[in-house]
N, C-alpha and C positions, 0 to 999 in steps of 0.2 A: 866237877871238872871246872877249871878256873877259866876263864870267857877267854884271857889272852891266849887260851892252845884252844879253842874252840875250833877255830878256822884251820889248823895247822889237824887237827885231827880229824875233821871232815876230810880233809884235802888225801887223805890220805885214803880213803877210800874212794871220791869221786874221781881224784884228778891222776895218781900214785896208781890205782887197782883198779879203775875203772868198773868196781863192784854195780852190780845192775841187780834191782830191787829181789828179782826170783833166784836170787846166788847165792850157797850157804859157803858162813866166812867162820874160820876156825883161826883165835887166838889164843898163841900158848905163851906158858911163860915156866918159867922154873922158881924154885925156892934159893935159889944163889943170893939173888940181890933185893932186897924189900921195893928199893924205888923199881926196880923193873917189872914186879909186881903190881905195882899201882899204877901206874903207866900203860900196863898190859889192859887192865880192868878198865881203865881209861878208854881207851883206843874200844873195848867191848862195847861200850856202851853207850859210843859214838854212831859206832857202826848199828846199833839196832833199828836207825833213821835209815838206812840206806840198802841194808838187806835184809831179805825173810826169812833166815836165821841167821844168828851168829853167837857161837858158844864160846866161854872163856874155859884153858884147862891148864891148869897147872901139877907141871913133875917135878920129880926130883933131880938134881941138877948131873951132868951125864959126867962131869968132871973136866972133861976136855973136848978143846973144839973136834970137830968131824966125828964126834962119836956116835952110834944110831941111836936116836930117842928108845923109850921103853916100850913095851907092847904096847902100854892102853893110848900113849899117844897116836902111834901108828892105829890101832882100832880108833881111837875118835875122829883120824883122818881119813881112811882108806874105807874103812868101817870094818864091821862085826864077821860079815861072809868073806869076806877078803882074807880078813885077817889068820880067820878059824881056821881055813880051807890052807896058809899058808902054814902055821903050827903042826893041823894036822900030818903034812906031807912033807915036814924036818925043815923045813926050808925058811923059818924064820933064825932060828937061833944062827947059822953059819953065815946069814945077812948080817944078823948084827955083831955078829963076832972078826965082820969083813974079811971072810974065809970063805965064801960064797963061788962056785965055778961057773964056767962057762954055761953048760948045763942046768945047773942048777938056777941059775939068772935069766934062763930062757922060759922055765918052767914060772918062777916069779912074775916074769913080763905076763905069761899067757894065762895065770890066774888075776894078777891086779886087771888085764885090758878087759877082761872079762867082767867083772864085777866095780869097772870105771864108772860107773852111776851113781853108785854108794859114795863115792869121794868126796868130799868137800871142796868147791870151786877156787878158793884163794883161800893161803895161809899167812897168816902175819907173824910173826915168829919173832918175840921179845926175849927171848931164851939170854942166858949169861952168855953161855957157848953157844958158838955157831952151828947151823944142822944145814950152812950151804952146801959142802963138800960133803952129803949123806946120799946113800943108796934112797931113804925116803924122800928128801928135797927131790931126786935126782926121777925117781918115776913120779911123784905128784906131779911133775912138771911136764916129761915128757909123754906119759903112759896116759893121764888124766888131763892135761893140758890145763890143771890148777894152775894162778897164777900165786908166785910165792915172794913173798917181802921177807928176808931175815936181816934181823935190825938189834944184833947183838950186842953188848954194853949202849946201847942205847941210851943216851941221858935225856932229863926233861928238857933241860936247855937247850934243845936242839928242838923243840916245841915253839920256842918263844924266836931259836936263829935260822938256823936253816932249815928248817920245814915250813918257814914262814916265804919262801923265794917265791916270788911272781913267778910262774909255772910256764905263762902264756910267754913274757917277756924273756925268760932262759929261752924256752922253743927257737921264740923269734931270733937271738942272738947265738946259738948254735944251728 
């Protein structure tokens, strides 16, 4: 890691996600773009100062924005009993095909709140495509109350520009 994003990539878990040392931090990335790979790994391994786990994972890229990440993403986030529980009872595939009913989204809700422990506390999310506009983003946040960062075409130079902004000074001027 090069010392000029040192600060910009601390910051980003102290000041950005207010990660607290007993919080497991999940960052993904895809295979779209190399630098958002290195960048991803970056940000991993920043973060190992800050919290008591944090795991890097990389998929394959989902093609388009708002599309739902692949299973094992959703398992390395939600986790394994979540997950199973939600395959087994069909109710994974018509999420991600966002064909999902009413019904069926209520039964989602009532297996993720249930096994909400298993979850990952914050996502940081270097993906090519965006996973804001996702049924995943969309319960990590409110089902688990993860906090989620997606920071999609992400460039470095935004390490050395704008993730370098006095945080305290913005505050004070807004």
């Amino acid at each position: 890691m090069k010392a000029q994003y040192t600060g910009a990539l601390h910051n980003i878990y102290t000041v950005n996600l207010g990660v607290k040392k007993h919080e497991r931090v999940l960052v993904f990335s895809d295979s779209a773009n190399r630098d958002l790979h290195t960048i991803a790994k970056e940000v991993t391994e920043a973060g190992k100062e800050h919290a008591h786990m944090v795991t890097f994972f990389q998929s394959e890229p989902t093609g388009c924005h708002g599309v739902e990440p692949p299973y094992d993403l959703w398992a390395e986030a939600f986790g394994n009993r979540t997950c199973e529980e939600l395959r087994r009872k069909n109710l994974f595939t018509p999420m991600g095909a966002k064909k999902v009913t009413k019904q069926q989204l209520k039964k989602i809700e009532e297996i993720i709140r249930r096994h909400k422990e298993d979850a990952v506390n914050v996502i940081i999310a270097l993906s090519y495509y965006s996973t804001s506009h996702t049924r995943f983003r969309d319960l990590l946040n409110r089902i688990c109350g993860a906090r989620y960062a997606s920071m999609p075409l992400f460039d470095k130079a935004m390490l050395s520009g704008p993730m370098m902004v006095d945080w305290k000074r913005m505050r004070d001027r807004t």
